[in-house]
C-alpha positions in Angstrom: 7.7 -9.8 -13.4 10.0 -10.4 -10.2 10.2 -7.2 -7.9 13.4 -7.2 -5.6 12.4 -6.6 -1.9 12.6 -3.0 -1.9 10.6 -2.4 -4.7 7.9 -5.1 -3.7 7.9 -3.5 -0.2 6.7 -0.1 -1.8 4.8 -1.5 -4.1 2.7 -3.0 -1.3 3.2 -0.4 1.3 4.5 -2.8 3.7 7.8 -3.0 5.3 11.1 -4.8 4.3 11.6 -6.2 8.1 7.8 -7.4 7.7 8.8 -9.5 4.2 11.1 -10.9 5.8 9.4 -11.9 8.9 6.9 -13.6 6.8 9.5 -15.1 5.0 11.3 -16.4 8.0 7.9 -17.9 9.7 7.0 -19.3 5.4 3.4 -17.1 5.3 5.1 -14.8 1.8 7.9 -17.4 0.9 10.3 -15.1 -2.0 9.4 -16.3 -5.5 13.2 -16.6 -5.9 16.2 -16.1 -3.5 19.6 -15.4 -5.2 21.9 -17.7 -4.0 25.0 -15.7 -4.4 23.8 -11.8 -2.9 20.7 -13.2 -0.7 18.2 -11.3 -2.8 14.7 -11.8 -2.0 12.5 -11.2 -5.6 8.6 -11.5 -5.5 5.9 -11.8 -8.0 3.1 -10.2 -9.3 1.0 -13.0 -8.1 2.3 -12.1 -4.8 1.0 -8.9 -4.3 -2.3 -10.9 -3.9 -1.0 -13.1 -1.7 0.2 -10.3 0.7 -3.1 -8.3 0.1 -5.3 -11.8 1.7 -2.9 -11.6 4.7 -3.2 -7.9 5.4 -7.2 -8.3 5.2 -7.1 -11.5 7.4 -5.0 -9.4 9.9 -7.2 -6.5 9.8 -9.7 -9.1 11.1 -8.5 -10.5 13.6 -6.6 -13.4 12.6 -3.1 -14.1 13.9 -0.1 -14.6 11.7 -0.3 -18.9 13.0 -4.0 -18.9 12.1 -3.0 -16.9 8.8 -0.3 -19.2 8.0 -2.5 -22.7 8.7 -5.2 -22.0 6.9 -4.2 -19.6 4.1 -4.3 -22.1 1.6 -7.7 -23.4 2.5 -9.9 -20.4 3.7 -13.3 -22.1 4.6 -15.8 -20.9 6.5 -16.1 -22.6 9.3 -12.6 -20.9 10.0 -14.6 -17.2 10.0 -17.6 -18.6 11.8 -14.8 -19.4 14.4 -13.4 -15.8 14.5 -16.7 -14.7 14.7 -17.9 -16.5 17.9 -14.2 -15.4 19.1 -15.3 -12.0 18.6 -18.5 -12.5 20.5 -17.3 -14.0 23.1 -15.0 -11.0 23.6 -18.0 -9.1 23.1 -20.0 -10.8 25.7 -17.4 -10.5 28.3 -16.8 -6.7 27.9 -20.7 -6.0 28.2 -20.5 -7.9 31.5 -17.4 -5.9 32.7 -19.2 -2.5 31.8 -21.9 -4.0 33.8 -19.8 -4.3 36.9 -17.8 -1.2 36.3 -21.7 0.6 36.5 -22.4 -1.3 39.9 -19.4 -0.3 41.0 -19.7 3.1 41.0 -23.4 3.0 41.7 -22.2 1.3 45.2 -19.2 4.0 45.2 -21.9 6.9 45.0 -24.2 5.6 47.4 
């Protein structure tokens, strides 16, 4: 079944402007595309598609990484994130630390 992009956009609880933002940068290319009104129509299959980049968003991943390595999630790619994230990690504890010394010094 093909769901025009309205109706897809509900469907999935995500925006039109977003469809067609992923769309435009080829990360949720339309099942079809009328060539006379414009018409962007999805597929069931689609809603799948859509749901892995939502979840890859919610962790972390940009919409580049997203779109390079969609089609060949392995794990080395969430090992990555992962060392990203404690990296991040890392450099906040050591910026809590200073913000204590800080106002330790401040106070004395």
């Amino acid at each position: 079944m093909l769901y025009k992009i309205g109706d897809f956009a509900k469907i999935t609880n995500t925006s039109v402007k977003t469809l067609r933002f992923y769309g435009d940068i080829g990360l949720l290319i339309p099942e079809r595309v009328d060539v006379f009104t414009g018409y962007r129509y999805y597929s069931d299959e689609q809603i799948e598609r859509l749901k892995l980049i939502q979840r890859l968003k919610d962790l972390g991943f940009s919409l580049g990484e997203i779109r390079k390595n969609i089609d060949n999630l392995k794990d080395d790619i969430f090992l990555s994130k992962r060392d990203e994230f404690i990296d991040k990690i890392n450099d906040y504890k050591g910026k809590i630390k200073r913000i204590d010394m800080f106002r330790s010094q401040l106070k004395g």
